[in-house]
N, C-alpha and C positions, 0 to 999 in steps of 0.2 A: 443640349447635352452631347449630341453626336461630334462636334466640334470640340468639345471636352475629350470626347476619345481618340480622334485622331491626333489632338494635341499629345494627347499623353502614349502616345507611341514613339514623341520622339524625344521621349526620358531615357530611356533605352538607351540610346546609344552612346550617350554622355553621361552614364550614369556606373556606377560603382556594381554593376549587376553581373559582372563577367568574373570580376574578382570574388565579389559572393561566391557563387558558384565554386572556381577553384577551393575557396577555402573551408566550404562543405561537402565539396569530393575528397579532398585529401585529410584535411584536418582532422584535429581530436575537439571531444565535443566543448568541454571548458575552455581551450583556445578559443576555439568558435565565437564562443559565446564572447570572450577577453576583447575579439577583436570587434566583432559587434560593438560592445560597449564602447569600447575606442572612437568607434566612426559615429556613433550614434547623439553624437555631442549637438546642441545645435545654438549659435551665439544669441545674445541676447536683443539683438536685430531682428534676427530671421524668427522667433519666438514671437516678439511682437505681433511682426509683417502678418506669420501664419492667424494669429487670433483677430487682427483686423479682417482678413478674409474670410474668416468664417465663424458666422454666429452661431450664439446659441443655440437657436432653434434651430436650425439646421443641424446641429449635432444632435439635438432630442428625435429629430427626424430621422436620422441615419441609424441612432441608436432601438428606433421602433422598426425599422425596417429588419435591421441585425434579429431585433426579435422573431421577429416572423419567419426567417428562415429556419431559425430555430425551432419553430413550431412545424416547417413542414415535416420534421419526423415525425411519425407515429409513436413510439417513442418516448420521445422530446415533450412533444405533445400530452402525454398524457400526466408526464411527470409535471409541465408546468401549471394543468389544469389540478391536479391532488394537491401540489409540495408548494406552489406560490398563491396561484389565483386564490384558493380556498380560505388559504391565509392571510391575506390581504398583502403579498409581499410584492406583489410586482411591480410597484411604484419604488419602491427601495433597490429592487436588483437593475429599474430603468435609473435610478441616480447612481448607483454606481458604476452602470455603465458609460453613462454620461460623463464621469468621473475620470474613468479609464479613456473615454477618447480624449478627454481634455488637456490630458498630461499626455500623449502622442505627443501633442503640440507645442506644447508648453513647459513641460516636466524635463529637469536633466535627468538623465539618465544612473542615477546613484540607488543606494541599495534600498530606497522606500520605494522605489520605482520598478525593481524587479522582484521585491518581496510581495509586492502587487500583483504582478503578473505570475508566479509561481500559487501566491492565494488562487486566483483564476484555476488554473488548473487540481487545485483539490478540491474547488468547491463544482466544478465539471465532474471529477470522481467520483466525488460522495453523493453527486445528484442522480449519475447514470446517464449524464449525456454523451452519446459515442465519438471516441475524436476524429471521427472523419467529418460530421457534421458539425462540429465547433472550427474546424481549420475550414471547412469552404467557407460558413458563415461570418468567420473572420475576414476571412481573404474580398469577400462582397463587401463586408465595413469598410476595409483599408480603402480599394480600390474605390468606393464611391465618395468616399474622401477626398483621396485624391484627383476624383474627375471635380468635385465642389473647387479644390482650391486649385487648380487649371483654368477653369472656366471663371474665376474669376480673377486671380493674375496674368491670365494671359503670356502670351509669349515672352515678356518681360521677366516672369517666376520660371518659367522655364528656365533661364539662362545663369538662374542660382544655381548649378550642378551642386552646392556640397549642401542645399536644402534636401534634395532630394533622392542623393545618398544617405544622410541622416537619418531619414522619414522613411525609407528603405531598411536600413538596419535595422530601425527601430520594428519596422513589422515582424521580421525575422525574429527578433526576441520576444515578440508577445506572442508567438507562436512555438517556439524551441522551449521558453520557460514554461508554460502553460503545461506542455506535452511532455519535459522533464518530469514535473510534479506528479501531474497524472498517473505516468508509467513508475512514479517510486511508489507510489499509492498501491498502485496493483500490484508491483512488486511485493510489496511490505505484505499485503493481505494474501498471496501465496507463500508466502515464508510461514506468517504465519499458521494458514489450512495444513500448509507441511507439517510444521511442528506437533499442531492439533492428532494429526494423522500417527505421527511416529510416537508420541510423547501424551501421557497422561495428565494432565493441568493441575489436577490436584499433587497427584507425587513426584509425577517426574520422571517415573517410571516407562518403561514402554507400555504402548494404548495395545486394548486387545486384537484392533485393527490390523496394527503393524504383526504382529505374533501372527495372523491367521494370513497375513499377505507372503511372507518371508519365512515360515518356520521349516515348513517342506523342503523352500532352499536348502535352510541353515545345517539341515539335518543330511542334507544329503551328500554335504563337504565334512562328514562326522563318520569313525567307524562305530562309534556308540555313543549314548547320550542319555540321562537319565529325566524323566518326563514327571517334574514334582507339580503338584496341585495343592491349593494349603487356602485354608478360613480361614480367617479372626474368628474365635469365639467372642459369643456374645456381644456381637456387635450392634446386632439389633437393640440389647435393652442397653449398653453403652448411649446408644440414639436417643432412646425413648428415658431414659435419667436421668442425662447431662446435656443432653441436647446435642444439635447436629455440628457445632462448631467442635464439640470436644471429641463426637465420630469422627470429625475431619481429622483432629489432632490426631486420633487413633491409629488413621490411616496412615500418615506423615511419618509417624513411628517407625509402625509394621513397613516401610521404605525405608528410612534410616539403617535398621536393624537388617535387614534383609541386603542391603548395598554393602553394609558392612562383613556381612557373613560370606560373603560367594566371589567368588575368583573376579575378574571383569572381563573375562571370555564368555562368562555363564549370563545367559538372556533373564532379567526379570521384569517381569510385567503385571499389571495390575488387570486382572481378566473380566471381574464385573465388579459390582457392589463391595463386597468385604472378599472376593476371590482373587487368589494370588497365582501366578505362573509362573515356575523356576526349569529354564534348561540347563542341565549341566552337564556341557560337552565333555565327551571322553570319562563321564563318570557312570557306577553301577549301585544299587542299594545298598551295598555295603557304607561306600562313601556316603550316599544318602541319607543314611541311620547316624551316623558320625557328627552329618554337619546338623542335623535335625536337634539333637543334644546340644550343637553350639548355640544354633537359635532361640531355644528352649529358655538355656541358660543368659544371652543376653536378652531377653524379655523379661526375667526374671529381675535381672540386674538395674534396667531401666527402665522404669515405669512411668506415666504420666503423672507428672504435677498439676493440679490444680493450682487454679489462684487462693480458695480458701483452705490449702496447705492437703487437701484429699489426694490420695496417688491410685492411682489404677493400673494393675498390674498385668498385660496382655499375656495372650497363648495364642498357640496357633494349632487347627488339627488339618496334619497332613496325605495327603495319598501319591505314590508314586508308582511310575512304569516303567518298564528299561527298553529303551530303542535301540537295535529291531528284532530283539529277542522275541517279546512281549506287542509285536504288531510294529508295521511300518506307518499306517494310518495313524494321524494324532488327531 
């Protein structure tokens, strides 16, 4: 094997590895990738040649070794002992790794082949493996690969330079796809805690999160602001007679109705259970009293249908404060 190493240092300099480099210092990342795929071709010679060199077993070996680095996380570890072992799946996740180095090899490089390698990287997200430790433990696969198929082509595969630009490229894409995937993952799943955070899921409304992180702000880019607080009535026996889907409806309403009434400078938020929170910048209880009559009367107007033709007609009981007449504290 030492002979394998030193062989494969003089891939390097015959090799497509200098231009890599430029083209992920400078480039954009989908270029990147374009041109990868470009280089990453490999004829149906050199396809062969590679699977004559290297057997099966030897890839099942390479593939158990890949594993184990995997486990030296703690980590890693403990997730494959709960989430595979227990399950009986780790004969499954070792064939498809087998799978995956097979088509290294073998596979053009077309969109089943990177939908592969992008799968990889969600199913690393959703397991909690960390990407530093999937890119070393990759990088031990490729490169022990590579020492297999040195050590037994010889100086003669060496002299294939556009094998081993290919198989080059190719690593770079099972690593840039993977870690794509990955970081849209995470991405996605902070968008949406964001959402979670600002936005109430059932209405739509802002969370009482957001109101209690920003309100002090809001108020204090205000020379006045009237500070409304408002129920559902009977929301409780709403719950407890129609059940909680038709609460929900309730709720959905009391948004509707309420989005419709108030300017869209004015903050409304959904503050607990059946509690509602209205800011209305630049206004005073006069206005208050005014718009409280408009709401009155669209609830009046628009009641909930049922499906067996029943309608239920909401109200709402209000209390207001004026800011900073009436205190600066909310």
């Amino acid at each position: 094997m030492g002979e394998a190493f030193a062989m494969r240092d003089e891939i390097k300099p015959i090799s497509i590895w200098d231009d890599l480099v430029e083209v992920f210092e400078g480039g954009e990342g989908k270029d990147s990738i374009d041109w990868l795929i470009e280089r990453a071709a490999l004829a149906p010679r050199d396809t062969d040649l590679l699977k004559r060199l290297v057997k099966d077993s030897e890839i099942e070996a390479l593939v158990d070794d890949f594993l184990q680095s995997l486990l030296q996380s703690e980590q890693t570890r403990q997730l494959v002992e709960e989430k595979i072992v227990l399950k009986g799946r780790l004969e499954e996740i070792k064939g498809k790794l087998v799978e995956f180095v097979k088509k290294i090899l073998s596979a053009e490089v077309d969109e089943s082949y990177l939908e592969m390698r992008r799968h990889i990287g969600r199913i690393h997200y959703l397991a909690g493996v960390p990407t530093f430790t999937f890119v070393v433990s990759y990088a031990r696969l490729f490169l022990a690969l590579m020492d297999t198929l040195v050590e037994r082509g010889g100086k003669a595969l060496l002299q294939r330079r556009e094998i081993f630009d290919a198989l080059l490229c190719r690593s770079f894409i099972d690593i840039a796809l993977p870690m794509e995937s990955y970081w849209r993952e995470v991405i996605s799943r902070l968008v949406r805690l964001e959402s979670e955070v600002v936005r109430d899921p059932l209405t739509g409304l802002y969370s009482r999160r957001f109101v209690e992180m920003k309100l002090q702000e809001i108020l204090r880019e205000t020379e006045k602001a009237l500070i409304w607080m408002a129920d559902l009535d009977g929301f409780k026996q709403i719950n407890d007679k129609y059940g909680h889907a038709v609460g929900d409806m309730a709720l959905r309403q009391v948004a509707r109705i309420l989005c419709k009434s108030f300017k869209g400078k004015d903050i409304i938020a959904r503050y607990g259970g059946d509690e509602f929170l209205i800011v209305l910048l630049d206004a005073d209880r006069k206005i208050g009293r005014k718009l409280s009559k408009q709401v009155d009367k669209m609830f009046s107007l628009n009641p909930i249908c049922l499906s067996n033709g029943r309608k239920i007609c909401l109200s709402m009981t209000y209390g207001m404060a004026e800011y900073p007449t009436e205190g600066r504290d909310v």
